[in-house]
C-alpha positions as CSV (number, residue, x, y, z in Angstrom):
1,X,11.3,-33.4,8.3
2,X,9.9,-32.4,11.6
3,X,7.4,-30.1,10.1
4,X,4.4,-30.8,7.5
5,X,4.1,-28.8,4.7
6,X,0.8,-30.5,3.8
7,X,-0.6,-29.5,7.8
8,X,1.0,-25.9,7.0
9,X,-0.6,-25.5,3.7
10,X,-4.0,-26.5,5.2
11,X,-3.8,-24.3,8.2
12,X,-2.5,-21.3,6.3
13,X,-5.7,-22.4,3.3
14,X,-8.1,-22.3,6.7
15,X,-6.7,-18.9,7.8
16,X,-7.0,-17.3,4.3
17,X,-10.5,-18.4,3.2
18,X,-11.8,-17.3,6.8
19,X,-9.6,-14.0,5.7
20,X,-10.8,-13.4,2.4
21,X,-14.4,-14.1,3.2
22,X,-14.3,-11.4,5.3
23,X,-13.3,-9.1,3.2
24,X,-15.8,-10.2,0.0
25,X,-18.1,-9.2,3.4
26,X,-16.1,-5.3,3.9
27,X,-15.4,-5.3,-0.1
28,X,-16.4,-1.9,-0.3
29,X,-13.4,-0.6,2.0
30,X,-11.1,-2.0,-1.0
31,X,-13.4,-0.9,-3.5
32,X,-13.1,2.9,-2.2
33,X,-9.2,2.9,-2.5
34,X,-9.6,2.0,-5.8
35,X,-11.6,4.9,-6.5
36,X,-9.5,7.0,-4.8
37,X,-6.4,6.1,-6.5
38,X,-8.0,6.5,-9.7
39,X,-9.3,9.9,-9.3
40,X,-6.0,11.0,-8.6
41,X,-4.3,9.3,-11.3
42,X,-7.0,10.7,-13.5
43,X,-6.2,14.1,-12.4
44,X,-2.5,13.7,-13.1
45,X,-1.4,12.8,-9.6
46,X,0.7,9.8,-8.4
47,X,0.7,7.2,-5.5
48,X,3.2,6.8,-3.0
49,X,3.9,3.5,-1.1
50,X,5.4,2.7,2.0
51,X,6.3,0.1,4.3
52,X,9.1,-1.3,6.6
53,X,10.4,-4.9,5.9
54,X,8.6,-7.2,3.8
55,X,6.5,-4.3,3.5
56,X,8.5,-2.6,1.9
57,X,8.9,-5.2,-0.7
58,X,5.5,-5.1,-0.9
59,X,5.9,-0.9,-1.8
60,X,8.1,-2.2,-4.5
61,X,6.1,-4.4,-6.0
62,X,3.2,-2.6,-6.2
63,X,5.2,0.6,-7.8
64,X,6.6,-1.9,-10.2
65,X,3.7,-3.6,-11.4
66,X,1.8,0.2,-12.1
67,X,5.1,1.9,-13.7
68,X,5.5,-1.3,-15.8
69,X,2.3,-3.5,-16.4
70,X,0.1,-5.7,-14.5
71,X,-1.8,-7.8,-17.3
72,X,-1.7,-5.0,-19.6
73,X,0.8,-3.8,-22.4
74,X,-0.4,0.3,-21.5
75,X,0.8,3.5,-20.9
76,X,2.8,3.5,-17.2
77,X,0.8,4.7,-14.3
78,X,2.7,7.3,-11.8
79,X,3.6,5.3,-8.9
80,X,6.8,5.7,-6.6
81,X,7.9,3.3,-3.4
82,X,9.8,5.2,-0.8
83,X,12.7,3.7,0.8
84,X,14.1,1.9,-1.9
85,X,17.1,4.8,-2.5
86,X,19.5,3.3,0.0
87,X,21.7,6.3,-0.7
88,X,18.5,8.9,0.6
89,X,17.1,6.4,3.0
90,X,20.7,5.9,4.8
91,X,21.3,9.8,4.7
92,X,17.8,10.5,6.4
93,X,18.2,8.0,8.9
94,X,21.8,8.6,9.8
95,X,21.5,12.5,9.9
96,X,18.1,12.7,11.1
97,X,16.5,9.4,12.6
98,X,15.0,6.4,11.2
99,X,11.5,8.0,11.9
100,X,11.7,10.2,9.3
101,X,12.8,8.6,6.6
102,X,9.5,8.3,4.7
103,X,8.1,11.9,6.4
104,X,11.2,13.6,4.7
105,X,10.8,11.6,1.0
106,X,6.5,12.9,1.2
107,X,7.6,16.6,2.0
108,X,10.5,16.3,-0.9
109,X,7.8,14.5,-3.6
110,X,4.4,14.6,-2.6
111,X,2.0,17.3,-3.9
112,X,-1.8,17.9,-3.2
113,X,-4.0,15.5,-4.3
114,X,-0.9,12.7,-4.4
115,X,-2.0,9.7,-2.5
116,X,0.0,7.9,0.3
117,X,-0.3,4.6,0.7
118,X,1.0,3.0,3.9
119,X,1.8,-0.7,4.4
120,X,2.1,-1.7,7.9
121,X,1.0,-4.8,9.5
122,X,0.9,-2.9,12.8
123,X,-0.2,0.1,11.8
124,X,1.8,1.9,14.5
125,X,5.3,2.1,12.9
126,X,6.7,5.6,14.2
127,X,7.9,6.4,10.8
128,X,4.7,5.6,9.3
129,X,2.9,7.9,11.3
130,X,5.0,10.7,11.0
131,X,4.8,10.2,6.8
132,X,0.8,10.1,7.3
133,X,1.2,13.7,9.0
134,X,3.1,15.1,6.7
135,X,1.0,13.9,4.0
136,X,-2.1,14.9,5.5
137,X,-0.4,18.7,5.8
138,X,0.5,18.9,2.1
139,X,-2.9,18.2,1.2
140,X,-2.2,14.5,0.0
141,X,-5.4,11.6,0.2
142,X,-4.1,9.0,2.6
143,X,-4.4,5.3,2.7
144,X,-3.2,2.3,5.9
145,X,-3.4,-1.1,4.8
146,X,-3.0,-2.9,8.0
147,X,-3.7,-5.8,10.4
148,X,-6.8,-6.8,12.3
149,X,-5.6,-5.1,15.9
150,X,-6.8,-1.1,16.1
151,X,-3.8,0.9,15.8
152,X,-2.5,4.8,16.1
153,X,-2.4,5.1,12.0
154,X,-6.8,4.8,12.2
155,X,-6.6,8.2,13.9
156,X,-4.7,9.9,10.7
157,X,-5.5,7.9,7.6
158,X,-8.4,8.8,5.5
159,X,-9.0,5.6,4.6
160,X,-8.2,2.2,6.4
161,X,-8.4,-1.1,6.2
162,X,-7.8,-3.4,8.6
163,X,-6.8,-7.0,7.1
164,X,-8.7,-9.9,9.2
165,X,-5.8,-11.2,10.8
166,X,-3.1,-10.7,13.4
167,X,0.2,-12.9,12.3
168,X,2.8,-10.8,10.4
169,X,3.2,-13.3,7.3
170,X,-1.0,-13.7,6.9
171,X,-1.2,-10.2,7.1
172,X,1.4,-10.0,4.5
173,X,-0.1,-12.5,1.9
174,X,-3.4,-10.4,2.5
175,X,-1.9,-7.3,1.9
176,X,-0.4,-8.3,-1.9
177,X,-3.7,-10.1,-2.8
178,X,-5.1,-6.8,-2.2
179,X,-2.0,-5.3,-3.8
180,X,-2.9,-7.8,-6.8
181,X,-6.6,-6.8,-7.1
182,X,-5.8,-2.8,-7.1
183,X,-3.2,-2.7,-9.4
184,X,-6.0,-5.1,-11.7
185,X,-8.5,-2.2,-10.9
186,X,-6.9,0.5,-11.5
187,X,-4.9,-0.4,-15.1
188,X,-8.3,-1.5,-16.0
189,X,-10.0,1.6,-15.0
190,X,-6.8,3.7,-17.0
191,X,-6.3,1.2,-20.0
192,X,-10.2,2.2,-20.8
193,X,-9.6,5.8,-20.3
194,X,-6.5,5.9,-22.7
195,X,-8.5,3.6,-25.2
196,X,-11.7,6.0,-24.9
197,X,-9.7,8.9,-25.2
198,X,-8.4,8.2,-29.1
């Protein structure tokens, strides 16, 4: 084998402590998406999650681990990932451009007070951008998880946070350990309020 898995492991270890420090340093970035995903959860809203790629994935995961459970056995939490209808993606696309293909899926299914969450390592993913408009006209809270470079999405999101790093994959791994943490956050946050509220 040409390549070390052991050297890999250590470098990636080196780039994600340096990573994760950093944001222990900016926690309260994270720590204010969490509230704002809660208050609108609390008021009967939902989250939607978007992303291109593995992002996308990402979206997926995320709406699965709410809907479902992340550590709890609880009530489900109102979460949707765009994209993940081939049938509507494919149509969008094909009749109307790739661009829109999260902007149309916000107009059709977000409401005010909704929050949009964007995954996008760039942060300057056309149809990103465009969903983030349309969100921010039909009154919905927005949210950019991207990477460490400034990008067009800080100009439109009401919240972002820019991951310490600038490869794809780190930025990636970053993204789901705040994923992780949120989804940790928020059941907790919800499991309490259904618990108090018997």
């Amino acid at each position: 084998m040409t390549i070390s898995i052991n050297n890999l492991l250590q470098k990636r270890q080196e780039k994600l402590n340096v990573a994760i420090n950093q944001l222990i340093r900016d926690s309260e970035l994270l720590e204010s998406v969490a509230n704002t995903l809660i208050q609108s959860l609390c008021s009967n809203k939902k989250i939607l999650i978007c992303g291109n790629g593995g992002s996308a994935a990402q979206a997926q995961h995320m709406a699965g681990e709410l809907i479902g459970r992340f550590k709890k056995n609880r009530a489900p939490i109102a979460a949707l990932a765009l994209g993940t209808d081939m049938a509507t993606t494919t149509a969008i696309a094909n009749d109307f451009g790739y661009e829109e293909v999260f902007l149309r899926q916000v107009d059709a299914l977000g409401n005010d007070g909704d929050v949009l969450l964007i995954l996008s390592t760039s942060g300057n993913s056309p149809n990103v951008l465009a969903a983030v408009n349309t969100a921010r006209r039909k009154g919905l809270k927005t949210v950019a998880f991207t990477g460490k470079k400034p990008s067009k999405v800080e100009d439109l999101a009401d919240i972002v946070v820019r991951f310490p790093a600038e490869e794809t994959d780190v930025i990636q791994e970053l993204h789901l350990l705040a994923i992780h943490i949120l989804c940790e956050v928020v059941e907790e946050h919800l499991s309490k309020e259904v618990v108090d509220g018997q």
